[in-house]
GUNU-196132 format. One record per residue (C-alpha): residue in one letter; x, y, z. Coordinates in steps of 0.001 Angstrom, whole numbers, plus 500000, padded with zeros to 6 digits. Each point is the difference from the previous one (the first is absolute). Layout:
<sites>
AXYZ ...
</sites>
This chain:
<sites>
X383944359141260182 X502971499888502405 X499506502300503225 X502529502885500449 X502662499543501996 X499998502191503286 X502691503000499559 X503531499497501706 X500320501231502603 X503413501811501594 X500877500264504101 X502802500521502092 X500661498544503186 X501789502977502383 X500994498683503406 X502351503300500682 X499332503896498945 X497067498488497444 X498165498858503409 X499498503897500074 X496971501769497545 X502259503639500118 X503406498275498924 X497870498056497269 X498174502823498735 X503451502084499368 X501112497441497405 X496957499214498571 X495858498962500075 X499120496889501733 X497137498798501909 X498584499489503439 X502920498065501922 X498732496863500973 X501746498222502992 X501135496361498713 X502721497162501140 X502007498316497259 X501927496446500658 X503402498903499679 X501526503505500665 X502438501601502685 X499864503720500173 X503078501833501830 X501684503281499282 X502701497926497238 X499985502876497284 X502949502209500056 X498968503697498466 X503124502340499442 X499661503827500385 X499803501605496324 X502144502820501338 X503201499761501905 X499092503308502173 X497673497715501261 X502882497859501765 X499987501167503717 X501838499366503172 X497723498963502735 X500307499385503889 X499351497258501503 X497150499835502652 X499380496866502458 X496587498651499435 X498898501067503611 X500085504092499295 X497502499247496943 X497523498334502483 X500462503473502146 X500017502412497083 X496154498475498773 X498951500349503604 X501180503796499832 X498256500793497240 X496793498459501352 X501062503063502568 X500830502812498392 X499702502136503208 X502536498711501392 X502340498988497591 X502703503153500476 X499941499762503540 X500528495813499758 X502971500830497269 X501744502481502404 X499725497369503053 X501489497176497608 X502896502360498443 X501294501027503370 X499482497132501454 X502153498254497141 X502316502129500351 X500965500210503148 X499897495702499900 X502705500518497192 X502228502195501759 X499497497780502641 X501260496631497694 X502646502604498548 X501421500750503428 X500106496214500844 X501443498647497562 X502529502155499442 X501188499958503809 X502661496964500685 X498547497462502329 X502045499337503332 X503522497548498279 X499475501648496382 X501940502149498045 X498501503049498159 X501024498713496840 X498397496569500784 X496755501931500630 X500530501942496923 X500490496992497998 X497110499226497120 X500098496364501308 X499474500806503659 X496854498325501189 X498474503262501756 X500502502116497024 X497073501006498205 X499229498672496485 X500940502463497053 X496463501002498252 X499503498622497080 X500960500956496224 X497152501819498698 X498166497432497711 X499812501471496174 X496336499348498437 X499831498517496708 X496083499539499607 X497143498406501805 X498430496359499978 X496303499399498790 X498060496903500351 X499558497652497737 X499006496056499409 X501533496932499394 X498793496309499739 X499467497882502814 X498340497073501640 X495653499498499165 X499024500377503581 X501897503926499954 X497469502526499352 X500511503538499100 X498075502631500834 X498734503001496906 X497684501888497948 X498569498828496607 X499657503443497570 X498423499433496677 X501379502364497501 X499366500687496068 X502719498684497771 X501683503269498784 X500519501085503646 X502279496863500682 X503249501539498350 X499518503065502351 X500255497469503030 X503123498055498216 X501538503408499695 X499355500199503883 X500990496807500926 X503480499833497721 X502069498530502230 X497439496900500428 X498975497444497237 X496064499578499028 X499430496160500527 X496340498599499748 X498265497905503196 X497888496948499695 X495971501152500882 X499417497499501968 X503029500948502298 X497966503061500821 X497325500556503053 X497969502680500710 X499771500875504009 X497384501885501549 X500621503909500717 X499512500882503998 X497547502929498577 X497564497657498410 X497432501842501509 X500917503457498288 X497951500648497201 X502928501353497590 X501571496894500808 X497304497664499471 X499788501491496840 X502780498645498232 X499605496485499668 X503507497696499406 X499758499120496313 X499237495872498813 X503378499390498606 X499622498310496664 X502660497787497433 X500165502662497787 X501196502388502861 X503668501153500385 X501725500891503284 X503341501573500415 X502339499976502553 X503214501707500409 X502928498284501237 X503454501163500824 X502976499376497436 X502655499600502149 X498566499584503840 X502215500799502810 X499554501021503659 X500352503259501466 X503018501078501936 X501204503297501032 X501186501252496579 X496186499211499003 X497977500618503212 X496301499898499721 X498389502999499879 X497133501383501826 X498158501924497611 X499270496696498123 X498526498571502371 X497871502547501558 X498841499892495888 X499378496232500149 X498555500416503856 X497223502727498834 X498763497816497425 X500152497104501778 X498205502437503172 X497549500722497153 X498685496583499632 X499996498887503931 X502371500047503386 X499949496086499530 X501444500303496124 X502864502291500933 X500938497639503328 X500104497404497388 X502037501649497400 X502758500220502970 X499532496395501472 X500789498735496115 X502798502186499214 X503121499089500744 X503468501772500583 X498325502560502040 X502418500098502690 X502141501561497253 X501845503363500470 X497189502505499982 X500774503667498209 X497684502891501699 X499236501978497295 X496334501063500806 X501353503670500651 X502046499811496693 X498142497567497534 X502174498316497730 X497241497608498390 X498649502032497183 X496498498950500752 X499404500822503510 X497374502024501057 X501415501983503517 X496875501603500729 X498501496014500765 X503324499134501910 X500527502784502322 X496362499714500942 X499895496530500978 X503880499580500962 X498949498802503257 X497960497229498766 X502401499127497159 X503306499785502499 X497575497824502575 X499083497474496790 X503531499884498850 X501477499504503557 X497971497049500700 X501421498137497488 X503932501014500245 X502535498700501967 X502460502525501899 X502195500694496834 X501844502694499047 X497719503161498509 X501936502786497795 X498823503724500426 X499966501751496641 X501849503461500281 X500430501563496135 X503487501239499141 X499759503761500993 X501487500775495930 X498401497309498339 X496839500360499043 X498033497224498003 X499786500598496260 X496432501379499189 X498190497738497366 X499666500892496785 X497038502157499182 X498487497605496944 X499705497090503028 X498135502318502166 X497763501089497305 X499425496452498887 X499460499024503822 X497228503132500091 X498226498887497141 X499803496029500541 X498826501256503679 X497359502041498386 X498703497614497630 X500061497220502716 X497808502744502718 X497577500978497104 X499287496176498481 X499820498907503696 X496751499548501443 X499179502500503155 X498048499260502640 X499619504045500733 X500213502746497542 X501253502559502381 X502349499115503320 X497069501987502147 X497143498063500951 X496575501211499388 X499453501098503373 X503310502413499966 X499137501611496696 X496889502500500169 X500912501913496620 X497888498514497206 X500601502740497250 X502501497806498483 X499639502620496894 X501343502843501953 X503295498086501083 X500184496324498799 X500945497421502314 X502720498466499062 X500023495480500388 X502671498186502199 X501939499311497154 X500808503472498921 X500228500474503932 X502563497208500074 X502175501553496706 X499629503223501101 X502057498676503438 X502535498548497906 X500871502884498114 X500172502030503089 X502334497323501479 X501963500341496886 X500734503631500320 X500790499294503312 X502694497845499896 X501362501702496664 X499230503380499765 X502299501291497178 X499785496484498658 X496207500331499904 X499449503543499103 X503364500158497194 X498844496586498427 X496733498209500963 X497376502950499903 X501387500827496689 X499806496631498631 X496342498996501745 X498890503273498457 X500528499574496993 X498825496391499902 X496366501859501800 X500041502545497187 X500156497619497154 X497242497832501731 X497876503172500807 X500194500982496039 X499051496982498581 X497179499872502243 X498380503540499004 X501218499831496831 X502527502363499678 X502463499794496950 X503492499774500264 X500725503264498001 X497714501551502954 X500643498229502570 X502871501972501461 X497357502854500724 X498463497760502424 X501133499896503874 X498853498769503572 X498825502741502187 X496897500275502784 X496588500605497810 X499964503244502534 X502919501496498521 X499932499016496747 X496771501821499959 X501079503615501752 X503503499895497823 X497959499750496684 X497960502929501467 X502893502173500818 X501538499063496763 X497653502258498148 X499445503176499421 X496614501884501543 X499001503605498990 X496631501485501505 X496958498694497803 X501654496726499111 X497597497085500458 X500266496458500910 X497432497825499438 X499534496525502016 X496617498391501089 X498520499880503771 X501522496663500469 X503538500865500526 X501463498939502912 X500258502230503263 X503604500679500035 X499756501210495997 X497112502351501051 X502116501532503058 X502381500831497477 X497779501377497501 X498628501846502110 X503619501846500944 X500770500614497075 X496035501811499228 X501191502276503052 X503649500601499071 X499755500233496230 X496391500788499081 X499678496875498340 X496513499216499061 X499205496194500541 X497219498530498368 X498536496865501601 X498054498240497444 X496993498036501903 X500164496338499227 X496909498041499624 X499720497658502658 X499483496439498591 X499798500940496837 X501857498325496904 X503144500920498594 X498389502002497069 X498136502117502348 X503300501032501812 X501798500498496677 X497591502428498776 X499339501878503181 X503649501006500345 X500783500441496266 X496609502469499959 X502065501979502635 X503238499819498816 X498820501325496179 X497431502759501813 X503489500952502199 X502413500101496586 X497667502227498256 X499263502429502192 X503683500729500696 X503284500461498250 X502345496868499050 X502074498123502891 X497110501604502351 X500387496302501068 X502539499665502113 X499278496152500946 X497626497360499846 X499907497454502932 X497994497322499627 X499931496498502518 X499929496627498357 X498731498896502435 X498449502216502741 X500342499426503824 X496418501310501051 X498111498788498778 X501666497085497908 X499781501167496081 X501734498745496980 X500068502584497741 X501144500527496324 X503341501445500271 X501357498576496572 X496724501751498103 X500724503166502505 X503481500180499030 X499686499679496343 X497381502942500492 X502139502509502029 X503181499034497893 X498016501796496650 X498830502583502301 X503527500715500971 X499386499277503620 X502742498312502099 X498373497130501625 X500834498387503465 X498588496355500793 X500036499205504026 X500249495732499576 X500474499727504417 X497391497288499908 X501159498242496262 X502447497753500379 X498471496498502184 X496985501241499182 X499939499886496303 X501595497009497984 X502888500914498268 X498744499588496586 X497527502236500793 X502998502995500518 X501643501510497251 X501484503144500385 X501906500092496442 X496145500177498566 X499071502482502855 X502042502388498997 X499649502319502685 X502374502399501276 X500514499027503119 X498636496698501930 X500747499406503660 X499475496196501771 X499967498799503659 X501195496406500298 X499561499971503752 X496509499632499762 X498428497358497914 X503513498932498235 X501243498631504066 X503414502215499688 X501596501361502981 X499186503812501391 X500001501907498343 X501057498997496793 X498162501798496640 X501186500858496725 X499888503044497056 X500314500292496480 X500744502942498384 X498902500873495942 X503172500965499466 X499862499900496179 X496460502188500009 X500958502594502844 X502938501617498008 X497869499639496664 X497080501791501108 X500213501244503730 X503485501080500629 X498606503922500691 X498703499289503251 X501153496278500720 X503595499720501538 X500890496184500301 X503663500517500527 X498889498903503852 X497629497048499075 X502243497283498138 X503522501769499965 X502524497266498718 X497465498091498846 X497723499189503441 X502659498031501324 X500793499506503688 X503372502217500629 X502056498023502735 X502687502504501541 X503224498182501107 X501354500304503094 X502980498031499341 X502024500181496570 X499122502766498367 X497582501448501801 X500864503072500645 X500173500206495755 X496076498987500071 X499460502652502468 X501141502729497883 X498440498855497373 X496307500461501382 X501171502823501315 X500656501304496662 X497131498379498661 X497663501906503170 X501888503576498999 X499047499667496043 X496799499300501029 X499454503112502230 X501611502190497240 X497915498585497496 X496790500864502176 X501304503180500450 X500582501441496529 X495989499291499412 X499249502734502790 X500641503894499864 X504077501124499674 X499183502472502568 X498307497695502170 X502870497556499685 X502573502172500595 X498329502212503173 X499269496200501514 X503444498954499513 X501632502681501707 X497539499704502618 X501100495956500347 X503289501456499711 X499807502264502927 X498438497823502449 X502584496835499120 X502841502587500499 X498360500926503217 X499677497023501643 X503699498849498607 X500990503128502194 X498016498677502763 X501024496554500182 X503843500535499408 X499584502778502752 X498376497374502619 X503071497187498966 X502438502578500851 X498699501200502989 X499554496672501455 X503136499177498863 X501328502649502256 X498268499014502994 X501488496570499771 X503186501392499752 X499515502143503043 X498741497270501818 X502871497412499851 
</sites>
């Protein structure tokens, strides 16, 4: 019997932004960088990239070489970096006036027109055109002699992920190296255990390695300057590694003493992270200075009315999910970003604790809505909702024909607006068990004193079995129903599973029961989802009438981030006398986004409308009298302090008259 041949395997050699794990992990799911040399290759920056969008296309200034070395030693001192710009700008101006004055004043045997004159030696040189930005340069490779040696990382990835990086990489060409052209170099943090860790792989025949090339290689010039948010990219994963593997990456890189574009302020590479740059600028400028010569550098000032154009909202969605799925397959060497000695809470039940990879998305959206408010709030949120709603659905089993009743809201909430959404009269019971959690009794325990509600708490058998539990709360639901007339009952609440101690009761058995009794039933699920499997949740066979989750908890969401579903369907069959849901899942649980741009002012007014049919609805269930003595009452006081305020505008009006 023949043995099985090993499985191909797939890597990619990155020697410019794929030197960096963050870059990598946008496009797709790799593994542990490991720091190589490959033969009989040249890397310089040789790959023209064009901006996508012509508002892009900028006129710049040019700057000598000498005021970056000064402006990296400012912001090393930030104390004194007004004071320092003051001194400089007076002290060039007055040296210009100075040049001014000079050359325009006739020397002793000349003319004023001969000093006047553009080709009069003491004139001063015309500034130059502003230069007009077409794109940027990136680095790239090209064949050379054996004995050249090119510094990189080796990333082994899964087949299906390499059209994602082509996709990436479309203005290169996938070629394949020869193994044996490749050599592994040891990392300057050998000693670090993480590390140490990840071994460089034993390259067999079968493997594959890519390497992308540029298609048509030219060097940069001013029309395609190099730009500095690429490298400080390439420079942070190369920093990542070692000091030693990012001096190399400049000593074997050539056409660095091209034209330089400063745009860490105003990042034009699409993958830069600004947070890493402007924190380390002063070691990034003292790396790249080492290895330039005193050539021009361009500052990057954005036209003042043209803005970039923001991308479109499917490739920031796609970006947010392949980031997601890379942060949640990726091994972790923490689960939280605290260490054990700054975290002290260990009731992880009562809050959750959320991983550094929902930590790390959670970030990104924020830095999302930052940089595109409208763009965020108007399109994303909508978009990543729905996506989240479909996903939370499937995973409790919730149909589609139901599944519009379902929306996120804080378990806390959910639970007090289901409370208020019914109707108490004095002797109305609720029945629950002594496991509820705190925050349900506090309530309970309001409404006992503000509407004579009588709760029952139905003792639950410590450590007993689920039978046991079943039949000690059915025995006092029954003895409850017959000693009192029908939909006595308000509620039923019930915890799947139950915080203190930690119970897993019967809720489908306990719904079925209270659903024949006629008994609206209300499952708290805060600790369900994480804890339980998923095929072990099935709300459709539930049946309950309302269920409330937490994913924050055990499911690793962000805070706080929970979920209820409303029994639409069985509410307005059988409970619509004292249950009001017109608050609960109004247009269908989904997440309303009010406009503030295009149209917003019609979404406005239409919750508005939405808020005033729901107050008159609540108000035709009361008393006409009551209604109509509290409206003129409302009435009254609005009128009243109408009165007041316009009287306060006009008299200050007055006085401001009076005073100029």
């Amino acid at each position: 019997m023949q043995p099985t041949p090993p499985p191909r395997r797939h890597f990619i050699f990155g020697y410019g932004s794929l030197i960096s794990p963050s870059s990598v992990a946008i496009t797709g799911l790799t593994s542990h960088p490991h720091p190589c040399t490959v033969k009989s290759l040249e890397r310089g920056f040789l790959a023209r990239v064009p901006f996508p969008f012509p508002q892009l296309n900028s006129h710049v200034e040019p700057v000598s070489h000498a005021e970056l070395e000064s402006h990296a030693e400012l912001e090393s001192h930030a104390e004194l970096e007004s004071h320092a710009e003051l001194e400089s700008h007076a002290e060039l101006e007055s040296h210009a006036e100075l040049e001014s004055h000079e050359s325009h004043s006739p020397t002793p045997g000349q003319s004023n027109d001969d000093a006047n004159s553009p080709t009069s030696p003491t004139s001063s040189p015309a500034p130059p055109p502003p230069t007009l930005i077409h794109g940027w340069t990136a680095v790239s490779v090209r064949p050379s002699t054996p004995d050249h040696r090119t510094t990189g990382v080796l990333l082994e990835l899964p087949s299906d992920q390499i059209p994602l990086f082509d996709k990436r990489e479309k203005n290169y060409k996938r070629i394949k190296l020869e193994n044996n052209e490749i050599e592994f170099i040891e990392c300057a943090t050998t000693g670090d255990a993480a590390a140490a860790s990840h071994l460089p792989p034993n390259l067999l025949p079968s493997d594959t390695v890519h390497c992308y090339i540029s298609l048509n290689p030219k060097p940069p010039s001013a029309s395609y300057p190099v730009i500095q948010s690429y490298v400080d990219v390439i420079l942070q994963g190369c920093l990542a590694i070692s000091p030693s593997f990012a001096d190399s990456f400049l000593k074997t890189t050539s056409h660095l003493d091209a034209p330089l574009l400063r745009d860490r302020d105003t990042p034009l590479y699409r993958r830069a992270d600004a947070n890493f740059a402007n924190a380390n600028a002063f070691k990034l400028n003292g790396l790249t200075t080492d290895h330039r010569v005193d050539e021009p550098v361009i500052q990057y000032t954005r036209p003042p009315f043209l803005h970039p154009k923001p991308p479109k909202i499917r490739s920031i969605i796609r970006q947010y999910k392949q980031l997601s799925a890379s942060l949640l397959a990726a091994p972790l060497p923490q689960t939280t970003l605290l260490s054990p000695s700054q975290c002290s809470f260990l009731n992880h039940g009562g809050f959750g604790n959320p991983p550094a990879s929902t930590q790390t998305l959670l970030a990104h959206l924020n830095s999302l809505s930052l940089q595109q408010p409208m763009v965020y709030h108007r399109d994303i949120v909508p978009a990543l909702h729905k996506a989240s709603h479909a996903a939370a659905c499937e995973y409790l089993k919730i149909p589609p024909p139901s599944a519009e009743n379902f929306t996120f809201i804080n378990v806390t909430p959910a639970l007090f607006s289901i409370l208020a959404a019914i109707t108490f009269h004095p002797g109305d019971i609720i029945v629950t068990t002594d496991c509820v959690y705190h925050s349900m009794v506090d309530a309970l325990e309001y409404l006992r004193v503000t509407k004579q509600v009588t709760i029952i708490a139905v003792p639950t058998p410590h450590g007993a079995d689920p039978d046991a539990i079943y039949t000690a709360i059915t025995t006092a639901i029954t003895t409850a129903v017959a000693a009192h007339p029908p939909f006595t009952i308000k509620l039923a609440i019930f915890d799947q599973i139950s915080s203190k101690p930690a119970i897993l009761f019967p809720v489908t058995l306990l719904c079925s029961f209270c659903t024949t009794l006629n008994i609206p039933t209300l499952i708290d699920a805060a600790h369900v989802p994480g804890a339980l499997p998923s095929a072990c949740i099935d709300v459709s066979a539930m049946k309950p009438t309302f269920y409330v989750v937490t994913w924050n908890k055990w499911a690793n969401a962000g805070k706080p981030c929970g979920g209820m579903w409303v029994n639409r369907d069985e509410i307005e069959e059988k409970y619509d006398k004292f249950v009001d849901v017109s608050g609960l899942c109004k247009r269908g649980g989904r997440a309303e986004v009010v406009s503030y741009g295009g149209g917003g002012g019609k979404a406005r007014r239409r919750k508005g409308e939405w808020m005033r049919e729901r107050c008159e609805e609540r108000a035709a269930k009361k008393r006409p009298s009551e209604n109509l003595e509290r409206g003129a009452r409302c009435d009254a006081v609005r009128l009243r302090r109408t009165t007041d305020s316009s009287r306060a505008i006009r008299d200050e009006d007055m006085t401001n008259s009076l005073r100029l």
